[in-house]
C-alpha positions in Angstrom: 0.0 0.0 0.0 1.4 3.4 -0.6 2.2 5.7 2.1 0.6 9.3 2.0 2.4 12.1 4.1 1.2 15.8 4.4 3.5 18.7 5.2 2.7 22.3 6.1 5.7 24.7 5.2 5.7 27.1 8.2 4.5 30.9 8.3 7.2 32.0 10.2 10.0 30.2 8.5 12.1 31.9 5.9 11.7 31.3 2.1 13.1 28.1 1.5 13.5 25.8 -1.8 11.3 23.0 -2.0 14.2 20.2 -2.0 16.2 21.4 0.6 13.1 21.3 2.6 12.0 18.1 2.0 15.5 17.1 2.3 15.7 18.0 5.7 11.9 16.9 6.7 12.5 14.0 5.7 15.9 12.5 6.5 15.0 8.6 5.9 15.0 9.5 2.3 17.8 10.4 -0.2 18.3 13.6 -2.6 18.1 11.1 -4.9 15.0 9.6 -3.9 12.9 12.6 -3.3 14.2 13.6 -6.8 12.6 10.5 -8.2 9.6 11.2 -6.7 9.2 15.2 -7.8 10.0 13.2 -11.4 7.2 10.5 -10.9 4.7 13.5 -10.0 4.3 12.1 -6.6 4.8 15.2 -5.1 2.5 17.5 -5.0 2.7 21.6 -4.0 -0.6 23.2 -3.6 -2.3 20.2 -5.4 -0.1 21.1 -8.2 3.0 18.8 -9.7 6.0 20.3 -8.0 9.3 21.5 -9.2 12.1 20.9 -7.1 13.1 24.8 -7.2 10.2 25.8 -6.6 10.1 28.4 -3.4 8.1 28.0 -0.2 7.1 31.1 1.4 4.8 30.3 4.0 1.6 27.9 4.4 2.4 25.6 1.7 0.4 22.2 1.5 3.1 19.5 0.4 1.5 16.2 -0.3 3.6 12.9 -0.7 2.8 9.6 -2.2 5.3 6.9 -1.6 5.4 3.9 -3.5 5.1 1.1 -1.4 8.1 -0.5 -1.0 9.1 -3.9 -2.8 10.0 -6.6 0.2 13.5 -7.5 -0.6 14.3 -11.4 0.5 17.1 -12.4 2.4 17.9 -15.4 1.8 20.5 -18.0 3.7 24.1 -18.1 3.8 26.1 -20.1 5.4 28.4 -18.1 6.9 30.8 -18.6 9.8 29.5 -17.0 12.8 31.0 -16.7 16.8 27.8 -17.3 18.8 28.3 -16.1 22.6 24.6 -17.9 23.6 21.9 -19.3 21.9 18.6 -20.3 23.1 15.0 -20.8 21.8 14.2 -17.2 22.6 17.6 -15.0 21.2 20.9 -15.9 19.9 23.8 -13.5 20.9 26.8 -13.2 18.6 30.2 -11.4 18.3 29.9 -10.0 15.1 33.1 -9.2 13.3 34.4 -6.0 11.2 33.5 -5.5 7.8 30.0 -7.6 8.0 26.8 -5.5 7.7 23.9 -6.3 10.3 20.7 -6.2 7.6 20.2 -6.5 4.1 19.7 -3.1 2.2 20.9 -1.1 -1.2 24.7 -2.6 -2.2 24.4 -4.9 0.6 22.1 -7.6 -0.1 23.9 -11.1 0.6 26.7 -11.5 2.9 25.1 -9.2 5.9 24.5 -10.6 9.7 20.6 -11.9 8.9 21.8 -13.4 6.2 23.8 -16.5 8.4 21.1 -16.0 11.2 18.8 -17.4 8.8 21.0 -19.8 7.5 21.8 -21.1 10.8 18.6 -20.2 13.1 15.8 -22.4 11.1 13.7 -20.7 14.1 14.3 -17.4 13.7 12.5 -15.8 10.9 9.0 -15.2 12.8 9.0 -11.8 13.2 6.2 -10.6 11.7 7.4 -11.9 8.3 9.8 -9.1 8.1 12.9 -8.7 6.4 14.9 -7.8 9.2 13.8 -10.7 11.7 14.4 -10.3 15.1 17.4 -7.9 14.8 16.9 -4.9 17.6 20.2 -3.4 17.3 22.2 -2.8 14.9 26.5 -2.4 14.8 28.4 0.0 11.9 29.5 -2.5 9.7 33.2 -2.0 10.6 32.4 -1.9 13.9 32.6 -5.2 15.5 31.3 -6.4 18.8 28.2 -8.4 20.7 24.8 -8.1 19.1 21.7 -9.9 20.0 18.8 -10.9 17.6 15.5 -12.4 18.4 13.5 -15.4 17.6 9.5 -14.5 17.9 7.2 -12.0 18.1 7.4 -11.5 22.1 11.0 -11.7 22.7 11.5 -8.8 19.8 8.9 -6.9 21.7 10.1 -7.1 24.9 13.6 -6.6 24.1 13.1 -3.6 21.6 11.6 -2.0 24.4 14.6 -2.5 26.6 16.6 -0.5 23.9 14.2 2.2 23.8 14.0 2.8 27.5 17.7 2.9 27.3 17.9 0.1 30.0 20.6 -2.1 28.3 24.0 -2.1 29.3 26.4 -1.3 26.2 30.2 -0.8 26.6 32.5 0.0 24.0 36.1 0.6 23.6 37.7 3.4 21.1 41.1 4.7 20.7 40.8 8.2 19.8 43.0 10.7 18.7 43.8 13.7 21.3 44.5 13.7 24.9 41.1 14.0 26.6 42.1 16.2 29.7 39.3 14.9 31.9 39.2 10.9 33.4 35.5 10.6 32.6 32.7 12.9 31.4 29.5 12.8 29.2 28.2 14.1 25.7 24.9 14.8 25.3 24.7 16.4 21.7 21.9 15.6 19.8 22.1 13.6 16.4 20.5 13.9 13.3 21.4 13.7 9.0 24.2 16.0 8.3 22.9 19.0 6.5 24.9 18.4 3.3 26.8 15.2 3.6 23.5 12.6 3.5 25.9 9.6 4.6 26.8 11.3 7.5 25.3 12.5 11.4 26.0 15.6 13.1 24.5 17.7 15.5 24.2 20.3 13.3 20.9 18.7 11.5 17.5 20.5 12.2 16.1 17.4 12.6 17.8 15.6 15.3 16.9 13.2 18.2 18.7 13.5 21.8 22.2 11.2 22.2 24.1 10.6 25.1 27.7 8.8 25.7 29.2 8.3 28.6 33.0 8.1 28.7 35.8 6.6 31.0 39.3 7.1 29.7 41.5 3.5 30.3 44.9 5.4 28.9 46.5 7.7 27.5 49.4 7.3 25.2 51.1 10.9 25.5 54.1 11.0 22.6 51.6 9.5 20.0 49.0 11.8 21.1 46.2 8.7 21.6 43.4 8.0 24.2 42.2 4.6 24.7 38.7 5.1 26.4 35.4 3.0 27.7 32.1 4.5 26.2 28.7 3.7 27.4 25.6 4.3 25.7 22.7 5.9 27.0 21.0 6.3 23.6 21.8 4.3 19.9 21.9 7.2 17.1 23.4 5.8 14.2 27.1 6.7 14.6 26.9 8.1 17.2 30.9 7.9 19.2 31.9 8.9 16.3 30.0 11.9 15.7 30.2 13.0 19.4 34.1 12.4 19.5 34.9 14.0 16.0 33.0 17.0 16.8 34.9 17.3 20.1 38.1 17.0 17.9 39.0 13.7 18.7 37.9 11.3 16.1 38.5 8.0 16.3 41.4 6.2 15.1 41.0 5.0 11.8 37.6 6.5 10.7 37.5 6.9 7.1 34.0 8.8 7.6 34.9 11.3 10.3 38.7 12.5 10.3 40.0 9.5 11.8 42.0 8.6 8.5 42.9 11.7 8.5 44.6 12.1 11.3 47.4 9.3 10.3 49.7 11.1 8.9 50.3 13.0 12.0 51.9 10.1 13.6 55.5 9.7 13.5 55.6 6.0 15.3 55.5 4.5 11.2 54.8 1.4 13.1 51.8 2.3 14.6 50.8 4.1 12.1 50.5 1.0 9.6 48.8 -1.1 12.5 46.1 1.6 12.4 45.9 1.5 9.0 45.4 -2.3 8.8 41.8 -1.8 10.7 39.2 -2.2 8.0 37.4 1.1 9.4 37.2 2.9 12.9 38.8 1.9 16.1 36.0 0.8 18.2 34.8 -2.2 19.5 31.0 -3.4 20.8 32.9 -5.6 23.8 29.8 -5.5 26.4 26.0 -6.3 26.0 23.5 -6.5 29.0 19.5 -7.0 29.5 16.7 -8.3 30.8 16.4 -12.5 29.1 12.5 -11.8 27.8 11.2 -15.0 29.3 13.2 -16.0 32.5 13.3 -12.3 33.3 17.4 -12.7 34.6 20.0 -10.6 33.8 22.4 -11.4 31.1 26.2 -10.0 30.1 27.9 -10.7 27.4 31.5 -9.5 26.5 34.2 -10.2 23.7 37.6 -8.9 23.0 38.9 -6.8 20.7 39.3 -8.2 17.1 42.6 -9.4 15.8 43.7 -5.5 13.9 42.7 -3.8 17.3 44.0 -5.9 19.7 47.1 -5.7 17.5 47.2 -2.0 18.2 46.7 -2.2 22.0 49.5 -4.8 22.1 51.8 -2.3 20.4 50.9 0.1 22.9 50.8 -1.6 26.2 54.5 -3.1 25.3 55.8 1.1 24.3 54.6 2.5 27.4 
């Protein structure tokens, strides 16, 4: 079924183009996307085909039809996967850098749901979706603990663990900087940059409240690195790496936000190709805590680092 969506362009707002509006309204869709729609005639100004240059001024009536969307099938793959627990409710896994969690545009075999369903022949019952059961999700080179579900009840009651912000999440980062304090919080909200569409800053209009806790486990002075414990009071996509970049000090590594960067300020040549080894960012999903759905105990879960990071640590540990 399609899905119709009414916007009012403010009174009070300054003139504004139609696309950049719509752009930042609605940040689940692409430039591209919204593009195709003004081109399909699914957008409508004023009950009139829109234009994407065409100016709002005030009181506008924006009507948009979206297609409904065409299910995409994930289908099984038997892929290797470290499994931490596994019962007839969840299955808990340490999933590695470089593996996306759920199927999508580019990425539509080799992803996380992809061996869950090749190795879970109980787990696709969630409402027949194509995500089933996943709750949380992991950048895909981040690696780390991640739990999916297995039915209807357990997704529920789990999902709403996450959105009460009641689970326990722990991760470790190596940054670059010297943070000055031993532990401290951000609480920046998060939203789709502005301009760059694959990234989040908290300079986006539209923008939901996220919080990290931090705990700083050392500091590595000549090579100007901080090794730190994070834990998450709210899951915004990318969100230690937003909040550290934008306090300059982006993780090591980070193609995305100035970690890569960064590199070439290093004079340890060494290090500096350990670093460069890591398939993406330096941070690590190494704790997972919550509420089992039926037995109601608590449950922890931790893994170490991955190979490339430990590798870096090692380094570090044996220089200072």
């Amino acid at each position: 079924m399609d899905d119709s969506r009414r916007l009012v362009f403010p009174e009070d707002r300054p003139a504004e183009r139609l696309d950049r509006y719509l752009a930042e309204s609605l940040p689940e869709l692409s430039r591209s996307q919204l593009k195709k729609l003004i081109d399909d005639g699914r957008i409508l100004l004023d009950r009139e085909p829109a234009k994407a240059s065409s100016k709002l001024k005030g009181g506008e009536v924006i009507q948009l039809t979206l297609p409904a969307p065409v299910p995409l099938q994930a289908r099984p793959e038997n892929i290797p996967l470290s499994i931490l627990y596994e019962d007839d409710q969840l299955i808990v896994v340490d999933k590695p850098a470089g593996m996306v969690v759920h199927p999508a545009a580019g990425h539509s075999d080799g992803t996380l749901v992809n061996a869950l369903l090749h190795h879970c022949d109980d787990l696709a019952g969630i409402g027949g979706e194509l995500r089933p059961g996943i709750v949380h999700r992991i950048d895909k080179d981040t690696s780390g603990v991640l739990v999916a579900t297995k039915n209807d009840a357990s997704h529920q009651c789990l999902a709403a663990q996450f959105k009460a912000h009641s689970v326990n999440r722990r991760y470790l980062a190596l940054v670059h900087g010297l943070l000055p304090q031993e532990r401290g919080m951000v609480d920046q909200p998060i939203g789709r940059h502005p301009t760059h569409r694959r990234k989040m800053s908290s300079l986006a209009r539209q923008h939901k409240r996220a919080v990290t806790h931090w705990k700083v486990l050392g500091r590595f002075d000549v090579d100007n690195l901080t090794l730190v414990e994070l834990k998450l009071e709210t899951g915004r996509t990318h969100q230690i790496r937003v909040h550290f970049s934008e306090m300059n000090f982006p993780l090591a590594g980070d193609p995305m936000y100035g970690g890569r960067g960064r590199l070439k300020s290093l004079a340890d040549q060494d290090l500096r190709r350990l670093i460069e080894k890591l398939p993406g960012q330096a941070l690590h999903a190494r704790l997972l805590g919550f509420i089992h759905p039926r037995s109601g105990d608590y449950l922890e879960f931790a893994s170490p680092p991955p190979n490339e990071f430990q590798a870096i640590l090692d380094y570090l540990d044996a220089k200072y």
